[in-house]
N, CA, C and O atoms as a Tinker XYZ file with bonds, in Angstrom:
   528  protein
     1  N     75.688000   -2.440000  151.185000    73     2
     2  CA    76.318000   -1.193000  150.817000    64     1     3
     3  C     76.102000   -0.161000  151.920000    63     2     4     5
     4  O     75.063000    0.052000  152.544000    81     3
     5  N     77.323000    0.454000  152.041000    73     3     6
     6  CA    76.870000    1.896000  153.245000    64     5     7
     7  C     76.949000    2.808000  152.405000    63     6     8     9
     8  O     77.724000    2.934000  151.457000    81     7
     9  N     75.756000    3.748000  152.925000    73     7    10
    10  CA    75.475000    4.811000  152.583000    64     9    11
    11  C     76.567000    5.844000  152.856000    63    10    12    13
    12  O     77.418000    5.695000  153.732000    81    11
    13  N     76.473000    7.039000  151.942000    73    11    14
    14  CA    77.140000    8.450000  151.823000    64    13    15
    15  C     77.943000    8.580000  152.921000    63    14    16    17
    16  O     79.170000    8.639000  153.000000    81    15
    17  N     76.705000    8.633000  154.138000    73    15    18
    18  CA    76.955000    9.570000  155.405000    64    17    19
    19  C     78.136000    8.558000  156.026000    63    18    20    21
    20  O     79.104000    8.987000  156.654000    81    19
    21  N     77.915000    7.267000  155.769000    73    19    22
    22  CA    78.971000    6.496000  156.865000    64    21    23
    23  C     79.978000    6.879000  155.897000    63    22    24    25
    24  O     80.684000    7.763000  156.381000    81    23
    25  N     80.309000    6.579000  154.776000    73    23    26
    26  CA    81.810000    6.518000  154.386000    64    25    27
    27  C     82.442000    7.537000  154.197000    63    26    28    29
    28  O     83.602000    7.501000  153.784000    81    27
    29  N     81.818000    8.623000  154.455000    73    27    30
    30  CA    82.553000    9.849000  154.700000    64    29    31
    31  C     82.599000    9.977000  155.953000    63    30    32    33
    32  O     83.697000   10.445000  156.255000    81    31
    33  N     81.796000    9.750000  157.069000    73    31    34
    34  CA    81.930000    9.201000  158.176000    64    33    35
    35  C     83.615000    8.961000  158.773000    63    34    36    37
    36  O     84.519000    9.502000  159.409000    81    35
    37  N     83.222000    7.691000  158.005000    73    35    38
    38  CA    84.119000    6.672000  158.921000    64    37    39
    39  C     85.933000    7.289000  158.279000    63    38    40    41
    40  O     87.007000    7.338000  158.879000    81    39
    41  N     85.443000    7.779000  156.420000    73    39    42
    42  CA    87.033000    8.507000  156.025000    64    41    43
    43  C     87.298000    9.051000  157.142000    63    42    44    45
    44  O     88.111000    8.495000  157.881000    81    43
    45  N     86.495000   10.616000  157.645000    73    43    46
    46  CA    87.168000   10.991000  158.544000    64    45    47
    47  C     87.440000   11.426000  159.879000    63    46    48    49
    48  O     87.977000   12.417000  160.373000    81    47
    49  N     86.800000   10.182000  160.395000    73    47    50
    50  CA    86.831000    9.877000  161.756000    64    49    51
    51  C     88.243000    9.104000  161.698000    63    50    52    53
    52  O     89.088000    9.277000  162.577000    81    51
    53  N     88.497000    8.000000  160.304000    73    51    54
    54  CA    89.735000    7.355000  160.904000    64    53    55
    55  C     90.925000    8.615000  160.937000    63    54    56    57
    56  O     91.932000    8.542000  161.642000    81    55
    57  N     90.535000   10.040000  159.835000    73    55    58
    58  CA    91.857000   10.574000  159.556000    64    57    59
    59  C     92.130000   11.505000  161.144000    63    58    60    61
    60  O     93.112000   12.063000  161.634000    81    59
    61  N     90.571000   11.288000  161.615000    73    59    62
    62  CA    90.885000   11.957000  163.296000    64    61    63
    63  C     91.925000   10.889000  164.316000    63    62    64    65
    64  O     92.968000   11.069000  164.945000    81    63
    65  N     91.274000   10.053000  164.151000    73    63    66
    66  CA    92.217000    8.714000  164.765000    64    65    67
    67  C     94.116000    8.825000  164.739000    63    66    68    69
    68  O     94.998000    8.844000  165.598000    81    67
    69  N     94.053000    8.885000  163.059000    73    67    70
    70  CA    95.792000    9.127000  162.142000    64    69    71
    71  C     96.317000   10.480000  162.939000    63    70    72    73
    72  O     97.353000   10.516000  163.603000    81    71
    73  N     95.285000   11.728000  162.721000    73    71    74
    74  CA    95.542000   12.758000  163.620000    64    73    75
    75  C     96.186000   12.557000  165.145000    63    74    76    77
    76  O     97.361000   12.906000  165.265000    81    75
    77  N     95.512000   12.024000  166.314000    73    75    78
    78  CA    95.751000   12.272000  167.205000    64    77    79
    79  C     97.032000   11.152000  167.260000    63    78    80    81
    80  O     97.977000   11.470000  167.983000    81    79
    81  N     97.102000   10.004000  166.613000    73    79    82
    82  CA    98.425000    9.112000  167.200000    64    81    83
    83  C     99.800000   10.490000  167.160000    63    82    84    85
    84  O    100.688000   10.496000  168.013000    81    83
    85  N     99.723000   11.560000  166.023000    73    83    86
    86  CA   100.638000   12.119000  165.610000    64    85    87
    87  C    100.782000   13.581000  166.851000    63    86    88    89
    88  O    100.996000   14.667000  166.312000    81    87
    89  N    100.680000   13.581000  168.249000    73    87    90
    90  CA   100.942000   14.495000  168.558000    64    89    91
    91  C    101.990000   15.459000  168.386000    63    90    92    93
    92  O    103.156000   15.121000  168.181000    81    91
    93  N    101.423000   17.231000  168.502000    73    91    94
    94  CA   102.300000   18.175000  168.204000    64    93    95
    95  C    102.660000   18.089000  166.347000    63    94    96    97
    96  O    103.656000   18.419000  165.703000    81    95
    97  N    101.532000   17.578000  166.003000    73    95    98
    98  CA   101.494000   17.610000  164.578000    64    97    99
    99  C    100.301000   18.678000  163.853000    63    98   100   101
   100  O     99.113000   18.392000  164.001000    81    99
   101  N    100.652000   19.766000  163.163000    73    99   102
   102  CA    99.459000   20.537000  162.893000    64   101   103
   103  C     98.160000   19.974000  162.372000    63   102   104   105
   104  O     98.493000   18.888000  161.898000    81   103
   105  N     97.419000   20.058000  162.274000    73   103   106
   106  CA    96.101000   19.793000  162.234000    64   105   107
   107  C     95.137000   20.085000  160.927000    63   106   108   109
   108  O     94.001000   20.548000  161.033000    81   107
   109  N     95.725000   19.766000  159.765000    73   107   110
   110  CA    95.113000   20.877000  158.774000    64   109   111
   111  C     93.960000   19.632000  157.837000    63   110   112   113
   112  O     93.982000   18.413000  157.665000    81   111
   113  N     92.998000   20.822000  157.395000    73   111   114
   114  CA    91.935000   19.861000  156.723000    64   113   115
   115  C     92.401000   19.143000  155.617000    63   114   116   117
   116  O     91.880000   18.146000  155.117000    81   115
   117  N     93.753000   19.913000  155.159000    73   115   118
   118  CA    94.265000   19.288000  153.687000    64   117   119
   119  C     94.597000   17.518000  153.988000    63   118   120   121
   120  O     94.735000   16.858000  152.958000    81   119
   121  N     94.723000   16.776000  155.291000    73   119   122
   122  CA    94.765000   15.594000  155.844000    64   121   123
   123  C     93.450000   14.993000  155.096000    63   122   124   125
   124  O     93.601000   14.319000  154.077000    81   123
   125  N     92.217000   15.239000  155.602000    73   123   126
   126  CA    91.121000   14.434000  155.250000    64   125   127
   127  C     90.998000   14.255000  153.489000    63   126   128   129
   128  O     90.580000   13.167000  153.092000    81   127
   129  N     91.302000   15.148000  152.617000    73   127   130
   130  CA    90.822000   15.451000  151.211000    64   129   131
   131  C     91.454000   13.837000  150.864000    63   130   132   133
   132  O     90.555000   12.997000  150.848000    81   131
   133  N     92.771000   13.318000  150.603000    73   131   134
   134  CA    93.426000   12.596000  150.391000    64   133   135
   135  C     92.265000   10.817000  150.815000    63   134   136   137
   136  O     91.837000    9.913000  150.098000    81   135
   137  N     92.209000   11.028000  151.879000    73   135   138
   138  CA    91.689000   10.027000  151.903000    64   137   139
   139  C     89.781000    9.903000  151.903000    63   138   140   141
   140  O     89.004000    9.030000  152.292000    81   139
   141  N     89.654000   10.855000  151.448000    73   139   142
   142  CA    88.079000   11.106000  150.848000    64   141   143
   143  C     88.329000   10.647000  149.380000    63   142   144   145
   144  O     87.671000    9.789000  148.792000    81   143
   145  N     89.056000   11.133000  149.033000    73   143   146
   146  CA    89.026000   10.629000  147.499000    64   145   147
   147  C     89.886000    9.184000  147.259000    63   146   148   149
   148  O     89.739000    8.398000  146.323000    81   147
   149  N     90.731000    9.094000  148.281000    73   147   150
   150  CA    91.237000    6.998000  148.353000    64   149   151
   151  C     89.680000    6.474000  148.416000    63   150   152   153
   152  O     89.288000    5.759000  147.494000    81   151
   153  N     88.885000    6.781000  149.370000    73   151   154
   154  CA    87.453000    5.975000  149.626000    64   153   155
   155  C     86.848000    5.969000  148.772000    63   154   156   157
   156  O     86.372000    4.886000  148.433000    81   155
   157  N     86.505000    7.362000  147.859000    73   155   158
   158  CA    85.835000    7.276000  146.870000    64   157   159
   159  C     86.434000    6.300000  145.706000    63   158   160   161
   160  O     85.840000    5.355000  145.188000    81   159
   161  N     87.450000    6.653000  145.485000    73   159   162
   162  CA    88.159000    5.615000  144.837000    64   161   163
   163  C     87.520000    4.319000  144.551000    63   162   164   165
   164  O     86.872000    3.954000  143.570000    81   163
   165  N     87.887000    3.642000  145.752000    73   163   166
   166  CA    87.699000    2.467000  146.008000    64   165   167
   167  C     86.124000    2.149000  145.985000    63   166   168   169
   168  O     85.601000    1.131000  145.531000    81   167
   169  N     85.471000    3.275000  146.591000    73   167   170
   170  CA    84.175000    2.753000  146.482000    64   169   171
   171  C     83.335000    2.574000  144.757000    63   170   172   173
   172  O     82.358000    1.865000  144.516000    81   171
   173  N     84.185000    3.562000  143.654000    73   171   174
   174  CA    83.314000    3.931000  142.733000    64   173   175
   175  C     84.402000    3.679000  141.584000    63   174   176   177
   176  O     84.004000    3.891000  140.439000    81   175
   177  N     85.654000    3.275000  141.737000    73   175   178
   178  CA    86.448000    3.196000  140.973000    64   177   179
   179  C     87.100000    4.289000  140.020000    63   178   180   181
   180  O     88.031000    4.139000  139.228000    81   179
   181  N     86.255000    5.593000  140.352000    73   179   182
   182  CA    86.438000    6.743000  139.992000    64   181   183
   183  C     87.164000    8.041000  140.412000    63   182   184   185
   184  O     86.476000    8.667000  141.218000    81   183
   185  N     88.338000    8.642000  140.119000    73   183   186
   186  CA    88.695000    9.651000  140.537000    64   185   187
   187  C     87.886000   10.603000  141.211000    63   186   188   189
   188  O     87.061000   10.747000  140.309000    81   187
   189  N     87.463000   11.420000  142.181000    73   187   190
   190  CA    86.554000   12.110000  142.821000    64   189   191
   191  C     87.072000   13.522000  141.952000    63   190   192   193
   192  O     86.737000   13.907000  140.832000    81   191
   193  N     87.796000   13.976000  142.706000    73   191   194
   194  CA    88.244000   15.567000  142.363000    64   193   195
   195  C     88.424000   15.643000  140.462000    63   194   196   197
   196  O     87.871000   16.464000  139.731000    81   195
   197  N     89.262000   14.636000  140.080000    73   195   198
   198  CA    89.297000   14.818000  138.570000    64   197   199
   199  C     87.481000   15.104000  138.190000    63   198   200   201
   200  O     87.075000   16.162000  137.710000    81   199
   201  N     86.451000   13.744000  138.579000    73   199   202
   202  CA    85.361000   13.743000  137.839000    64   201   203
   203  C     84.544000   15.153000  138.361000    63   202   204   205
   204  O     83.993000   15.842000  137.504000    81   203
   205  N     84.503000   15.444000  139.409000    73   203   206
   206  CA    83.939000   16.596000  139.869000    64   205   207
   207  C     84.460000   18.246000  139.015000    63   206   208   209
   208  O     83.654000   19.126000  138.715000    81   207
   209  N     85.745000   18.306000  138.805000    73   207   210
   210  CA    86.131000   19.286000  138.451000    64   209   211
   211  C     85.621000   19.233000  136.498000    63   210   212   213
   212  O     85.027000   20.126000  135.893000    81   211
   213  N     86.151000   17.778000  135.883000    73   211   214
   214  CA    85.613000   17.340000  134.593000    64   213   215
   215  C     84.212000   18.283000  134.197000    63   214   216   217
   216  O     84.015000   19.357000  133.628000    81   215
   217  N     83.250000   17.075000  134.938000    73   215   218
   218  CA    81.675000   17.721000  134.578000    64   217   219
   219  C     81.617000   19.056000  135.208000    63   218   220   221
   220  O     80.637000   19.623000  134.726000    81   219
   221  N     82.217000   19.830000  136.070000    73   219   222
   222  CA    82.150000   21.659000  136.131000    64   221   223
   223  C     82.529000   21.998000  134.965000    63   222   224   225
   224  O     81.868000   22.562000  134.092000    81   223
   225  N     83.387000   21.723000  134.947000    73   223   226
   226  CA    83.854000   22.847000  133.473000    64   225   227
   227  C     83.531000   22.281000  132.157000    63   226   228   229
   228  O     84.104000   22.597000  131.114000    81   227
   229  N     82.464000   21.323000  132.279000    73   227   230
   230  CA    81.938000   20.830000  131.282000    64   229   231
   231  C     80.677000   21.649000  131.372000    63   230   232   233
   232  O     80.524000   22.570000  130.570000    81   231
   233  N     80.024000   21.464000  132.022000    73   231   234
   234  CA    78.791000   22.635000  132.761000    64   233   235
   235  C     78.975000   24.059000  132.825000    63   234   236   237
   236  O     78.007000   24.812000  132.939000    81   235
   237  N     80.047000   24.433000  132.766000    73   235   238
   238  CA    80.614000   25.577000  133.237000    64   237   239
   239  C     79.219000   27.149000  132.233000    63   238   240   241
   240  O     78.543000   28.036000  132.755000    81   239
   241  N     79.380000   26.783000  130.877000    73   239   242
   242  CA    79.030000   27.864000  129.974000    64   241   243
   243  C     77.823000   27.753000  130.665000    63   242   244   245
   244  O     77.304000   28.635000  131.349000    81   243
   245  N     77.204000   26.109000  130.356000    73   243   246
   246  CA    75.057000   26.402000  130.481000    64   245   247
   247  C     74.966000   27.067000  131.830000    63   246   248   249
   248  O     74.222000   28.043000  131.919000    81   247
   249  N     75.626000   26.663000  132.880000    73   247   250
   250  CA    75.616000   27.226000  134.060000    64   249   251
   251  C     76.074000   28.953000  134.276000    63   250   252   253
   252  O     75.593000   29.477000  135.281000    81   251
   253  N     76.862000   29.732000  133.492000    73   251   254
   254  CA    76.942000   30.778000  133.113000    64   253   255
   255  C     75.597000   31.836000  132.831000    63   254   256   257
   256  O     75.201000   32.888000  133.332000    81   255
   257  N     75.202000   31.040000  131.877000    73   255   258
   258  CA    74.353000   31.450000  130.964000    64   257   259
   259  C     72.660000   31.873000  131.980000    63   258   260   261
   260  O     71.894000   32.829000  131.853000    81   259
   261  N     72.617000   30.645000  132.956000    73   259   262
   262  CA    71.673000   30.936000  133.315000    64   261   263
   263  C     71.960000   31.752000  134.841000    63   262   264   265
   264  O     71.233000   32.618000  135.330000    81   263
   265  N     73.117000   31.252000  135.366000    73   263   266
   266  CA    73.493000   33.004000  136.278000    64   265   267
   267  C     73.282000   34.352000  135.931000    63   266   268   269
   268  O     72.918000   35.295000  136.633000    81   267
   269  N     73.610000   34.285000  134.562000    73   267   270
   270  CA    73.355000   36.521000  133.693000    64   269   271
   271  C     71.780000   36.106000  133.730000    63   270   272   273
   272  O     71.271000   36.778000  132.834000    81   271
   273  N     71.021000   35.510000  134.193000    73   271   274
   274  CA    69.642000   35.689000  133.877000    64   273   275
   275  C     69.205000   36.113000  135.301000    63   274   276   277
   276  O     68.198000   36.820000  135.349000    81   275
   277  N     69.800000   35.794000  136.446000    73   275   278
   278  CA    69.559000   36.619000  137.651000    64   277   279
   279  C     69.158000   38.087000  137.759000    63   278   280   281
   280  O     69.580000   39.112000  137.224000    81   279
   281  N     68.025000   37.777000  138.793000    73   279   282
   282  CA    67.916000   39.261000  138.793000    64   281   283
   283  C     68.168000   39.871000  140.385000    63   282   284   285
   284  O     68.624000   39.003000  141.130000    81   283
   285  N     68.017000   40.804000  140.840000    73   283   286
   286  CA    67.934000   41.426000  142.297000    64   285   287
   287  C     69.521000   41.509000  142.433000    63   286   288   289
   288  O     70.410000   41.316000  141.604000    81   287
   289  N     69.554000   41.873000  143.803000    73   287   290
   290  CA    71.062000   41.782000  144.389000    64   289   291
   291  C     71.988000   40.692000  144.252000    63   290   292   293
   292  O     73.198000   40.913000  144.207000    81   291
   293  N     71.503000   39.510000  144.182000    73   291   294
   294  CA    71.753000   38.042000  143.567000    64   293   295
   295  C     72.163000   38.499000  142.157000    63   294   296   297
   296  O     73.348000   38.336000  141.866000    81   295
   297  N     71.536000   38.921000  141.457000    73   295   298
   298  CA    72.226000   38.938000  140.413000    64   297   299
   299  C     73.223000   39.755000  139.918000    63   298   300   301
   300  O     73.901000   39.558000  138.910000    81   299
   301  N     73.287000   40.966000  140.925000    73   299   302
   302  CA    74.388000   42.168000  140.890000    64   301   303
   303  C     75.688000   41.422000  141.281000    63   302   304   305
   304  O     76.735000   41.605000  140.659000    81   303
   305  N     75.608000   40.756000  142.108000    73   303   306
   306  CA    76.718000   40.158000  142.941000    64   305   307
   307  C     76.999000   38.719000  141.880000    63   306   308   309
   308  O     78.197000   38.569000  141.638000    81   307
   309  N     76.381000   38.019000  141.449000    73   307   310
   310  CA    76.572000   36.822000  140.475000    64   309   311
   311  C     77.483000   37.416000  139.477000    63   310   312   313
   312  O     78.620000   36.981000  139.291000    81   311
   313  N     76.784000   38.787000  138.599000    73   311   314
   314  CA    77.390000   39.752000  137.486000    64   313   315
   315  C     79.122000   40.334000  137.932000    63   314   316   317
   316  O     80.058000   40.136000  137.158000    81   315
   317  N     79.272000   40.927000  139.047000    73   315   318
   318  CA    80.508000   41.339000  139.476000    64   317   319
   319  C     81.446000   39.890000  139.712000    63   318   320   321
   320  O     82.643000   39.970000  139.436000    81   319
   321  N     81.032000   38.891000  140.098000    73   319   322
   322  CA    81.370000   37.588000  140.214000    64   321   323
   323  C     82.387000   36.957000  138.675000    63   322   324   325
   324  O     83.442000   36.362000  138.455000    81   323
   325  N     81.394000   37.480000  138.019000    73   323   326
   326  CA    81.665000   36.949000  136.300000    64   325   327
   327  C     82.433000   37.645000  135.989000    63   326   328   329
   328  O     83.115000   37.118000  135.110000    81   327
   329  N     82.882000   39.020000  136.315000    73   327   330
   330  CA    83.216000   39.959000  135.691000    64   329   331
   331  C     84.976000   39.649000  135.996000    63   330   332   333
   332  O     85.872000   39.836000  135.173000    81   331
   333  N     85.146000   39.115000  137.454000    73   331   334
   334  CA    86.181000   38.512000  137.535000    64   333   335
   335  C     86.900000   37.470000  136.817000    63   334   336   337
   336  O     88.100000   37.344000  136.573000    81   335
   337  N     85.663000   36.590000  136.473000    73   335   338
   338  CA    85.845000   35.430000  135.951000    64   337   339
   339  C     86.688000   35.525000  134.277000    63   338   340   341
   340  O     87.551000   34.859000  133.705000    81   339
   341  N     85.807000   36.826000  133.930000    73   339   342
   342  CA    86.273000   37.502000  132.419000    64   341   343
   343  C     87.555000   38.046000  132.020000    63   342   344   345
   344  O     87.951000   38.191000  130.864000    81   343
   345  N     88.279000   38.388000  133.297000    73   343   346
   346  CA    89.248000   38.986000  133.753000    64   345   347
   347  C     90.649000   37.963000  133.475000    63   346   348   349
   348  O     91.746000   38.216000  132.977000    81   347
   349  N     90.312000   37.246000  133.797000    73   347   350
   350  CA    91.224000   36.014000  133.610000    64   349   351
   351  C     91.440000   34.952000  133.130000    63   350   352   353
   352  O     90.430000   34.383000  133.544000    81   351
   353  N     92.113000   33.994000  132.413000    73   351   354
   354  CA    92.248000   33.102000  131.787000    64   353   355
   355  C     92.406000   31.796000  132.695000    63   354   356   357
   356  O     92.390000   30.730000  132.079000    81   355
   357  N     92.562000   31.746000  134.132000    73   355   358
   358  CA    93.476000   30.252000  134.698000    64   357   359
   359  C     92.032000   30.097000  134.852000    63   358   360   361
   360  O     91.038000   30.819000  134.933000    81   359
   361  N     92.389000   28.597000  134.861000    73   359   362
   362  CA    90.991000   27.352000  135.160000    64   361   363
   363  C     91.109000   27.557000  136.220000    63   362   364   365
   364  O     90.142000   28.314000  136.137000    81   363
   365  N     91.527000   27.666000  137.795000    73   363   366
   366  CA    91.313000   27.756000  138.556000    64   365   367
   367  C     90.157000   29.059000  139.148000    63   366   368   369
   368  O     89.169000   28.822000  139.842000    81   367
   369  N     90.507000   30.178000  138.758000    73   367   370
   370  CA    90.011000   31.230000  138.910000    64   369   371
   371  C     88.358000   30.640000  138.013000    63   370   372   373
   372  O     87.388000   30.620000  138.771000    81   371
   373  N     88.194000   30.383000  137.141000    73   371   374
   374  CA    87.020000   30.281000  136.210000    64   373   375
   375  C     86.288000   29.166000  137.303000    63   374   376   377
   376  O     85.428000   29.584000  138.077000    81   375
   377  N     86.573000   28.149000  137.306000    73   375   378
   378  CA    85.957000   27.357000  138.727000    64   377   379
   379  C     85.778000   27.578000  140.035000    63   378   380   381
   380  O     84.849000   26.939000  140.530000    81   379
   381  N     86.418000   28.330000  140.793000    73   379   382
   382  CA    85.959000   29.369000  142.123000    64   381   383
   383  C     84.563000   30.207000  141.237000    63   382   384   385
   384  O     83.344000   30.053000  141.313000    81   383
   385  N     85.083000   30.756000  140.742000    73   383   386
   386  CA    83.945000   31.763000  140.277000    64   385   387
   387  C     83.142000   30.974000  140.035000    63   386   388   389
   388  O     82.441000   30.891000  141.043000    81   387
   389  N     82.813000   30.352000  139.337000    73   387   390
   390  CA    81.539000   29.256000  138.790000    64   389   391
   391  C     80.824000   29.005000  140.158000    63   390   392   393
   392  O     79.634000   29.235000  140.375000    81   391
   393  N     81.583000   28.580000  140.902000    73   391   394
   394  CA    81.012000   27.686000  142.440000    64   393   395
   395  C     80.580000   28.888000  143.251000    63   394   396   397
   396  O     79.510000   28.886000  143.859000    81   395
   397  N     81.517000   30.045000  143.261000    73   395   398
   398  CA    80.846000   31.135000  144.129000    64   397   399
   399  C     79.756000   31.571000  143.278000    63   398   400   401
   400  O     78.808000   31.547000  144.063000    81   399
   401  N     79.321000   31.939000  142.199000    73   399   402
   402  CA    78.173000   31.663000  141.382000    64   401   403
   403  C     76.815000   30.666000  141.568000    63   402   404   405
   404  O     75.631000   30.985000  141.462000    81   403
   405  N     77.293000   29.603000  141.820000    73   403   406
   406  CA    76.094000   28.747000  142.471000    64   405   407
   407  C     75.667000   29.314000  143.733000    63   406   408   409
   408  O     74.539000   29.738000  143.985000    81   407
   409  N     76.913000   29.275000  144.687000    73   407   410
   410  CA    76.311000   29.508000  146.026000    64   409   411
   411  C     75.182000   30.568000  145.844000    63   410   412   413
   412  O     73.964000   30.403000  145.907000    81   411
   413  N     75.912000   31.711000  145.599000    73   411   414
   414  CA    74.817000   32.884000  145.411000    64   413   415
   415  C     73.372000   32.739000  144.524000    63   414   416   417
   416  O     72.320000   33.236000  144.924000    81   415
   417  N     73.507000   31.903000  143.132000    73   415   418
   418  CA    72.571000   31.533000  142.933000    64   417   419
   419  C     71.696000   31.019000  143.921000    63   418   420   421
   420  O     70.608000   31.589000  143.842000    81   419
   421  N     71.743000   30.017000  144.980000    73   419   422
   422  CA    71.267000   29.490000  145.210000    64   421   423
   423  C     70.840000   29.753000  147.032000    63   422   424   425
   424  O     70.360000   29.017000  147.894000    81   423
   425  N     71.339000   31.272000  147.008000    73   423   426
   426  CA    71.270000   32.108000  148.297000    64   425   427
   427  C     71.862000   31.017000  149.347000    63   426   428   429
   428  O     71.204000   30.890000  150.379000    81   427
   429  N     72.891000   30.307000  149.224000    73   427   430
   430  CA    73.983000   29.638000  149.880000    64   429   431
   431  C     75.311000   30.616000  150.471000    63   430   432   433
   432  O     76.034000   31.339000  149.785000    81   431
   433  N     75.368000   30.425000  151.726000    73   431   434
   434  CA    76.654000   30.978000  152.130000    64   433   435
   435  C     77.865000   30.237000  151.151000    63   434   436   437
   436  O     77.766000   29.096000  150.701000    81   435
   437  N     78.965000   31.114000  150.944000    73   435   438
   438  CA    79.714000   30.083000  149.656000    64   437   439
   439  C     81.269000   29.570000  150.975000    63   438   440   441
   440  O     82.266000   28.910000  150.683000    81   439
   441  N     80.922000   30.160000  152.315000    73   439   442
   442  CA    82.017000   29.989000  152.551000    64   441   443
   443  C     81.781000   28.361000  153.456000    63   442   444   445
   444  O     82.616000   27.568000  153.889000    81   443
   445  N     80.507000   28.345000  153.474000    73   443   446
   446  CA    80.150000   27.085000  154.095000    64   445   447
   447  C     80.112000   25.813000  152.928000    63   446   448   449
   448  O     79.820000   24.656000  153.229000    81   447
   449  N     80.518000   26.331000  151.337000    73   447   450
   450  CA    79.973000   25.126000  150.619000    64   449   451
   451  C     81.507000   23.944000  150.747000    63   450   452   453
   452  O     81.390000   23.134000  149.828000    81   451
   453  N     82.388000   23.747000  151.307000    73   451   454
   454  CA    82.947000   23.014000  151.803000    64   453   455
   455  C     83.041000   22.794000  153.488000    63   454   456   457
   456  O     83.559000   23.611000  154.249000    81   455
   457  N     82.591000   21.858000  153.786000    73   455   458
   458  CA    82.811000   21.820000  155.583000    64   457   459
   459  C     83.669000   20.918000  155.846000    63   458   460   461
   460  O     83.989000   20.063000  155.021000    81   459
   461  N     84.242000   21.006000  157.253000    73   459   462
   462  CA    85.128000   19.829000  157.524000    64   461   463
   463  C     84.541000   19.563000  158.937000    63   462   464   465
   464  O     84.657000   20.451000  159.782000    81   463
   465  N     83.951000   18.459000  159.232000    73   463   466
   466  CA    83.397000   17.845000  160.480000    64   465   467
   467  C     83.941000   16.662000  161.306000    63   466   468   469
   468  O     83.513000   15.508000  161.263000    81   467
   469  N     84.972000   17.138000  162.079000    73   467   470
   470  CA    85.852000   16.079000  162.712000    64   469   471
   471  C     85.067000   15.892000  164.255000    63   470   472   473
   472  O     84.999000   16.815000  165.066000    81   471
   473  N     84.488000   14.505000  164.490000    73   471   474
   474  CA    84.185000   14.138000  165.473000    64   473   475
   475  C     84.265000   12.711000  165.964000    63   474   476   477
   476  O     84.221000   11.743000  165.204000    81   475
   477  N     84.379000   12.638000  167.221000    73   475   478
   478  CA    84.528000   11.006000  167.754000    64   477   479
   479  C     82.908000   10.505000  167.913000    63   478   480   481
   480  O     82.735000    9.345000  168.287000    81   479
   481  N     81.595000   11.441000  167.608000    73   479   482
   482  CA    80.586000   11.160000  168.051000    64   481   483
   483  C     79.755000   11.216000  166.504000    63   482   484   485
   484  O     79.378000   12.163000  165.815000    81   483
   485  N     79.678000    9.829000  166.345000    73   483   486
   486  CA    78.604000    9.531000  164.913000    64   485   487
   487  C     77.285000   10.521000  164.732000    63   486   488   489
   488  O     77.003000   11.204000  163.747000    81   487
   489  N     76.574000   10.393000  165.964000    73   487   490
   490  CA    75.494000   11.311000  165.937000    64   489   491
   491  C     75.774000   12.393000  165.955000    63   490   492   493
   492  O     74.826000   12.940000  165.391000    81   491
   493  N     76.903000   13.600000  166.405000    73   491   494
   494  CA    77.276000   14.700000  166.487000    64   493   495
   495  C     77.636000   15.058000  165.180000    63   494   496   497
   496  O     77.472000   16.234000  164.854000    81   495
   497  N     78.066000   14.315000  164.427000    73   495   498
   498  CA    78.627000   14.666000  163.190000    64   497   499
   499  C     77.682000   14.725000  162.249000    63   498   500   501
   500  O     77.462000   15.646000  161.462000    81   499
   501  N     76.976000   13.405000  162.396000    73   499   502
   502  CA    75.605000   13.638000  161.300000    64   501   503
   503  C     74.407000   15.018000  161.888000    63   502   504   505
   504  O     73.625000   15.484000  161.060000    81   503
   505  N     74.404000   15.358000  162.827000    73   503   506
   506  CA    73.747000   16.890000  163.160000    64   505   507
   507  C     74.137000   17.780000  162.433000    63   506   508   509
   508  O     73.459000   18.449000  161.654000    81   507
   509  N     75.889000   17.880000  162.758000    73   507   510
   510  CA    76.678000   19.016000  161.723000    64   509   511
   511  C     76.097000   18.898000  160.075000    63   510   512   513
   512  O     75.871000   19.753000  159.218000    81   511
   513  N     76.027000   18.003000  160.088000    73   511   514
   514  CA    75.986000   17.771000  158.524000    64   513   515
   515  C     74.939000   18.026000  157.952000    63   514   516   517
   516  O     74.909000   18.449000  156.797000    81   515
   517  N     73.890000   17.806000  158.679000    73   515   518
   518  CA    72.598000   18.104000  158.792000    64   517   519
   519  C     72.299000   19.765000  158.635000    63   518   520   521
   520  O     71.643000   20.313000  157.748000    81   519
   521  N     72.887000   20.290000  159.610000    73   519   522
   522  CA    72.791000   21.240000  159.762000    64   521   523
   523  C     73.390000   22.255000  158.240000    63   522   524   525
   524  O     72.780000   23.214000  157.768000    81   523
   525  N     74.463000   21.794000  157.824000    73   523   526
   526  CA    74.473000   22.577000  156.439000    64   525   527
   527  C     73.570000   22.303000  155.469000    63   526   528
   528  O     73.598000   22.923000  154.406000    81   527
């Protein structure tokens, strides 16, 4: 079995590969998502994005609950966070908020909690990765 790091790895190193045959083709991260979740797929037989989004908003309240228990600036900013969240009805909006909620819980930059690390160099990439 390979581990985590290679098969996300190797997803998207090949979607760098698919990338460059396609010159003068834009370049956008929305390329890799597709075949992160074919791999996962295949590796786990499981939808990625469905099961991930599932157990959030299954989590969503207990995880609420213990954000309003924040205190300090963390929790001023968690509170104004929610307040958005209250504001609106779409599941989309309620799940950003939730996740920008963790980050801050968890004194995480929220703009780093997705990365995209395209490299031809195995070790360069696992640094990046490292590095978040």
């Amino acid at each position: 079995f390979e581990t985590h790091d290679v098969v996300i790895y190797r997803a998207r190193h090949t979607t760098e590969e698919d990338r460059s045959t396609h010159e003068g083709r834009p370049q956008h991260t929305r390329e890799t998502t597709p075949m992160i979740n074919r791999e996962f797929m295949r590796i786990t037989t499981v939808p990625l994005t469905s099961k991930f989004l599932s157990q959030l908003d299954e989590c969503s309240d207990q995880l609420v609950k213990v954000f309003i228990n924040k205190g300090g600036v963390a929790g001023k900013e968690i509170r104004s966070t929610i307040a958005v969240m209250d504001r609106s009805d779409d599941i989309e909006v309620r799940r950003e908020c939730i996740l920008k909620c963790l980050c801050t819980y968890l004194h995480e930059d929220s703009g780093k909690l997705v990365g995209e690390y395209l490299s031809s160099d195995i070790a360069e990439a696992k640094k990046k990765i490292a590095e978040t």
